[in-house]
VOBATOR-281926 format. One line per 10 residues: their letters; for each residue x, y, z of N, C-alpha, C. Coordinates in Angstrom, 2 decimals, decimal comma, always signed. Example, Ala and Ser with C-alpha at 12.3 -4.5 7.8 and 13.67 -1.06 7.14 Angstrom:
! residues 2
AS) +13,19:-5,69:+7,80:+12,30:-4,50:+7,80:+13,20:-3,30:+7,80 ~ +12,85:-2,25:+7,08:+13,67:-1,06:+7,14:+12,90:+0,03:+7,87;
This chain:
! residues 110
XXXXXXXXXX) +161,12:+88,29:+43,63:+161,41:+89,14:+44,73:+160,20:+89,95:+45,19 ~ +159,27:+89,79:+44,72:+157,82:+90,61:+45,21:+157,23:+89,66:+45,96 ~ +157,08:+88,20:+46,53:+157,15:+87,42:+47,25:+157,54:+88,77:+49,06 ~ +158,63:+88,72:+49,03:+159,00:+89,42:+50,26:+158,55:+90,52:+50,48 ~ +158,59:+91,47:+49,36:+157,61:+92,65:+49,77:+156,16:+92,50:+50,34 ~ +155,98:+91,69:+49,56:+154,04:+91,60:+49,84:+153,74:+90,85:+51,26 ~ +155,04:+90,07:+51,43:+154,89:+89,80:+52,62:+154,98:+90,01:+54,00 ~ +156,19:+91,02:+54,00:+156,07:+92,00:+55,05:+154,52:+92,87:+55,76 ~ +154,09:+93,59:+54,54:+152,87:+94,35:+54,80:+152,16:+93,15:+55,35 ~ +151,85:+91,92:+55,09:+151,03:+90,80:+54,94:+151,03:+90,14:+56,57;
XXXXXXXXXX) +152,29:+90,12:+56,87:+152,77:+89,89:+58,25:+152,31:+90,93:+59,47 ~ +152,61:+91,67:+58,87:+152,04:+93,50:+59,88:+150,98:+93,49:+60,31 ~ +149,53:+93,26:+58,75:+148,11:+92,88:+59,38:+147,57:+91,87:+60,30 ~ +148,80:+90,45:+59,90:+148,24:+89,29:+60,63:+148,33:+89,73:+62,05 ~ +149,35:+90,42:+62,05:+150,26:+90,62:+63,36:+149,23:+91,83:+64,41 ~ +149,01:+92,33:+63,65:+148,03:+93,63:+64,20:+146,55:+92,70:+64,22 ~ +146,58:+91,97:+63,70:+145,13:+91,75:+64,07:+144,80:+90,63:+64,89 ~ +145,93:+89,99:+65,37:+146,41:+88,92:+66,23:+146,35:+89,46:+67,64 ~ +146,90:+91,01:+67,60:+147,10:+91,51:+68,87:+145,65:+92,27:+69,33 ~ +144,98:+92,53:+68,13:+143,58:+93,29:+68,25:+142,57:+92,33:+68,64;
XXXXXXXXXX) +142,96:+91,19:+68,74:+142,47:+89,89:+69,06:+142,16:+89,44:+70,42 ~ +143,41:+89,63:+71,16:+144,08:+89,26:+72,16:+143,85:+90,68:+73,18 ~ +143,72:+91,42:+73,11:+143,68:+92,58:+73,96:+142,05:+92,24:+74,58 ~ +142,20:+92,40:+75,67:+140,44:+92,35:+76,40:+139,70:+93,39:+76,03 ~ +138,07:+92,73:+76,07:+137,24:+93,25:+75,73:+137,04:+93,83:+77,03 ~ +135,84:+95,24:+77,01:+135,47:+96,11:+77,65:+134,24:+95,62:+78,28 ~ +133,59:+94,61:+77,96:+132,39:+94,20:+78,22:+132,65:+93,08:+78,78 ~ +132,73:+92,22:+80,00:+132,75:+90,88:+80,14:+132,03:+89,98:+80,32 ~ +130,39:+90,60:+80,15:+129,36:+89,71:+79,63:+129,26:+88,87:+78,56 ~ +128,62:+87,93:+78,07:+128,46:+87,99:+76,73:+127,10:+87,61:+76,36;
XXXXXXXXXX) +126,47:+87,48:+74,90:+125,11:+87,62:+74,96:+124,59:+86,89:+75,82 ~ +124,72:+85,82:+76,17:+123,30:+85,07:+76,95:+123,15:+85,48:+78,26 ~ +124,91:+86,22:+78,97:+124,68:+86,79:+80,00:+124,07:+88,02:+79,77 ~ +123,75:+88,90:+78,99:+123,45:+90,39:+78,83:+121,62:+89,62:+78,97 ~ +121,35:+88,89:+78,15:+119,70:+88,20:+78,13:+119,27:+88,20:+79,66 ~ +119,75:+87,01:+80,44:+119,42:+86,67:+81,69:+119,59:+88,08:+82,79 ~ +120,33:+88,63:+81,93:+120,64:+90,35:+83,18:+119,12:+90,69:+82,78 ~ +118,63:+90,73:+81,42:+117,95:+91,65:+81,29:+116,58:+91,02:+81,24 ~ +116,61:+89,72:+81,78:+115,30:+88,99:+82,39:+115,09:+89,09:+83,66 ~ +116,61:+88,78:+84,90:+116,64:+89,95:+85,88:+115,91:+91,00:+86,00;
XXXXXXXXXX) +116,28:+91,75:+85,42:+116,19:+93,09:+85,72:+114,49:+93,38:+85,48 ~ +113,84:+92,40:+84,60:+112,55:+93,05:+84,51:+111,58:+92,59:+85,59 ~ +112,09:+91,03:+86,00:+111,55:+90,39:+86,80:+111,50:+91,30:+88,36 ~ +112,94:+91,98:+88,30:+112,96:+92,83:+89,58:+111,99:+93,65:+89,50 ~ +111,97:+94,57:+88,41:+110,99:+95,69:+88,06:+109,34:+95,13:+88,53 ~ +109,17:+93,72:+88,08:+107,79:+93,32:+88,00:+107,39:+93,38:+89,49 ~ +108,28:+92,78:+90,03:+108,05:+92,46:+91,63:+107,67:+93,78:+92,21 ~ +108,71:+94,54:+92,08:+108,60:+96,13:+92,86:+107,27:+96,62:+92,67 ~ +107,15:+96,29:+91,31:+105,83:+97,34:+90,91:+104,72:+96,42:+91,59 ~ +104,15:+95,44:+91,81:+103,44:+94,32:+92,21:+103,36:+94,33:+93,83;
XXXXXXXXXX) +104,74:+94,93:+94,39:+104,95:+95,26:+95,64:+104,05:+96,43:+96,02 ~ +104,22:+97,24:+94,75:+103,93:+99,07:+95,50:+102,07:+98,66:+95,57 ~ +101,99:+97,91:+94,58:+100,67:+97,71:+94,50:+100,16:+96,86:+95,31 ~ +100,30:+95,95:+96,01:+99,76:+95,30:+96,93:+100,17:+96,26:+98,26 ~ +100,74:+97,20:+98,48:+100,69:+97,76:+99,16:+99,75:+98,65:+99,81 ~ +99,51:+99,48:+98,55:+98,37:+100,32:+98,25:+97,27:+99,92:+98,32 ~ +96,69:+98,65:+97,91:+95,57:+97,78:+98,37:+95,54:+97,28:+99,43 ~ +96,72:+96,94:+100,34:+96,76:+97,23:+101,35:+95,81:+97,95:+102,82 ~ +96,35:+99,59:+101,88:+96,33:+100,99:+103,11:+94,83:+100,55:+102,62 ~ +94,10:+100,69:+101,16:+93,08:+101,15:+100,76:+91,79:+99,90:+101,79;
XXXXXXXXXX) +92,50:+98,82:+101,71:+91,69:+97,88:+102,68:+91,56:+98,04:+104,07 ~ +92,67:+98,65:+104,60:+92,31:+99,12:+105,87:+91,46:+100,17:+105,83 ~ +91,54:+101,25:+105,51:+91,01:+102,37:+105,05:+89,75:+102,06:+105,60 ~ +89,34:+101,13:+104,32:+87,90:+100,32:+104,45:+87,98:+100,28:+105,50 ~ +88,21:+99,39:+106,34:+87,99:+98,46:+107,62:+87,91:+99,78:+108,24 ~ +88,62:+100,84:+108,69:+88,57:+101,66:+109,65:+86,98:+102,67:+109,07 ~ +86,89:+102,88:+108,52:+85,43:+103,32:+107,43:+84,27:+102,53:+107,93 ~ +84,32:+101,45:+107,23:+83,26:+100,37:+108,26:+83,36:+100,57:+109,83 ~ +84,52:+100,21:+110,25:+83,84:+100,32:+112,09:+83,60:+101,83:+112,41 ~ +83,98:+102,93:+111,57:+83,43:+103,93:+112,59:+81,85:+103,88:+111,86;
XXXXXXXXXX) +81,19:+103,69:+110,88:+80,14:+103,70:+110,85:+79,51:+102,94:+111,45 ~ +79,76:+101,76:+111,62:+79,20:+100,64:+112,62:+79,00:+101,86:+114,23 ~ +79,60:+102,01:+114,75:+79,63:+103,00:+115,46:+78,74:+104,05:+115,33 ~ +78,79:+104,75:+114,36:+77,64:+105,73:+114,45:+76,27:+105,11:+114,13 ~ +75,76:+104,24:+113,60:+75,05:+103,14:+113,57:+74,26:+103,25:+114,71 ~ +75,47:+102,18:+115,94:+75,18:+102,01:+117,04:+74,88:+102,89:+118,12 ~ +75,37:+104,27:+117,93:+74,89:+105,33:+118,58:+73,43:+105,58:+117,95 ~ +73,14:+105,70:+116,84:+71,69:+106,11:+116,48:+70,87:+105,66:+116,93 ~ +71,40:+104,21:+116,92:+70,14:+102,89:+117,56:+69,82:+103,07:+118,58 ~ +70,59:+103,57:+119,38:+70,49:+104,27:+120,68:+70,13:+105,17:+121,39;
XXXXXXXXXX) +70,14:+106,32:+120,54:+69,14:+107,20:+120,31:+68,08:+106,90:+120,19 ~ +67,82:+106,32:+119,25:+66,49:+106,32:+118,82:+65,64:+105,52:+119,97 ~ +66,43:+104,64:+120,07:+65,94:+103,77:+121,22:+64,96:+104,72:+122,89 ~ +65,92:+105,91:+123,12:+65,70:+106,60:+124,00:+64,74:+107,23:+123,88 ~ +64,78:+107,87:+122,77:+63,64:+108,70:+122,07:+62,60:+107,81:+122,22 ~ +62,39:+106,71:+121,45:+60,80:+105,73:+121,47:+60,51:+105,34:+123,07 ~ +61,65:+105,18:+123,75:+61,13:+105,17:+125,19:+59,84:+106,51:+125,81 ~ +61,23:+107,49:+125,13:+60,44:+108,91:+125,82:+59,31:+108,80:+125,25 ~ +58,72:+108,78:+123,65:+57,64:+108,68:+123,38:+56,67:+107,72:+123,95 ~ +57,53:+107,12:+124,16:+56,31:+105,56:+125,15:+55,63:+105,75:+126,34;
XXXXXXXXXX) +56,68:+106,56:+126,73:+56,46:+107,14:+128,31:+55,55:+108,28:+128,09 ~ +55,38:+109,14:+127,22:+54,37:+110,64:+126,66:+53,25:+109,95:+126,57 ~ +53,15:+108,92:+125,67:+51,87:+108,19:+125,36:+51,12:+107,86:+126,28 ~ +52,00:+107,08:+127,05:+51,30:+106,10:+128,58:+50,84:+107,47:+129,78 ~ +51,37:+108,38:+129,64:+51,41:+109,65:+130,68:+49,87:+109,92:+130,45 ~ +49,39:+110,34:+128,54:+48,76:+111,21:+128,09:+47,30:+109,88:+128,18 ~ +47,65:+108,57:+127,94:+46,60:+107,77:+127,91:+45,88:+107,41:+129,53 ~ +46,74:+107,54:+130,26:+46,67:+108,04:+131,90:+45,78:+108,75:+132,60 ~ +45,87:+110,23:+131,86:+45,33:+111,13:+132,05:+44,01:+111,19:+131,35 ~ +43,55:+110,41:+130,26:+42,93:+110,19:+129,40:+41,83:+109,43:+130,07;
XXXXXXXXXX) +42,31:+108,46:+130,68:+41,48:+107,07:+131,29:+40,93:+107,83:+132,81 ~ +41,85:+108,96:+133,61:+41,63:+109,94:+134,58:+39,89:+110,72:+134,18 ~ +40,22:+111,47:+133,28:+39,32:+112,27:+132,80:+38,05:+111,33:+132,64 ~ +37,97:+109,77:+132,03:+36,77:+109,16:+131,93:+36,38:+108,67:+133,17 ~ +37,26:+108,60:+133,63:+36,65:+108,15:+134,97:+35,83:+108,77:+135,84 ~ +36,41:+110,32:+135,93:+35,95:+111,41:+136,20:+34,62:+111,92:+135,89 ~ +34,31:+111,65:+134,64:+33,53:+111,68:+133,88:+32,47:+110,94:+133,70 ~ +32,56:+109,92:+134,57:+31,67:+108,81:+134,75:+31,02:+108,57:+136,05 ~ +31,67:+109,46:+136,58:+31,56:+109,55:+138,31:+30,24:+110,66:+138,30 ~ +30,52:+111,77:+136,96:+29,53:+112,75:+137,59:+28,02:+112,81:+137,00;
């Protein structure tokens, strides 16, 4: 008669753990899906960050480019200047060698 006793309790656990079985889980991933989420997820991360950064190299390349042409620019104004300037001096020279060749002439006359 200890047959039936032991079996009751015996029945209870199967029974409880049959139903602890059967009740849904909270998670409805399971590992290989939790893996591939979390190869996802870094791959997203990689991109973004790869994004912000080609971005930034980006501005920093224009940057450049706008850097370069305004110096090209001031460049081209100097050249220009200067240009004016060696005129004017060209023109002082030729004035002063003028006056120069005046005076010998002058000078040769008397």
């Amino acid at each position: 008669m200890k047959i039936p006793t032991i079996l009751a309790p015996l029945l209870a656990v199967v029974l409880a753990a049959g139903l602890a079985a059967c009740t849904p889980r909270d998670d409805t991933m399971g590992p290989a899906q939790k893996a591939g989420q979390a190869v996802d997820d870094a791959g997203d991360k990689v991109a973004h960050d790869v994004q912000e950064k080609l971005e930034r190299a980006k501005q920093a390349g224009q940057h450049m480019a706008d850097s370069a042409a305004e110096t090209k620019s001031r460049i081209e104004q100097a050249t220009a200047d200067a240009g004016k300037g060696l005129n004017k001096a060209t023109e002082e020279v030729g004035k002063k060698v003028e006056r120069a060749g005046e005076k010998i002439q002058e000078a040769s006359k008397k």
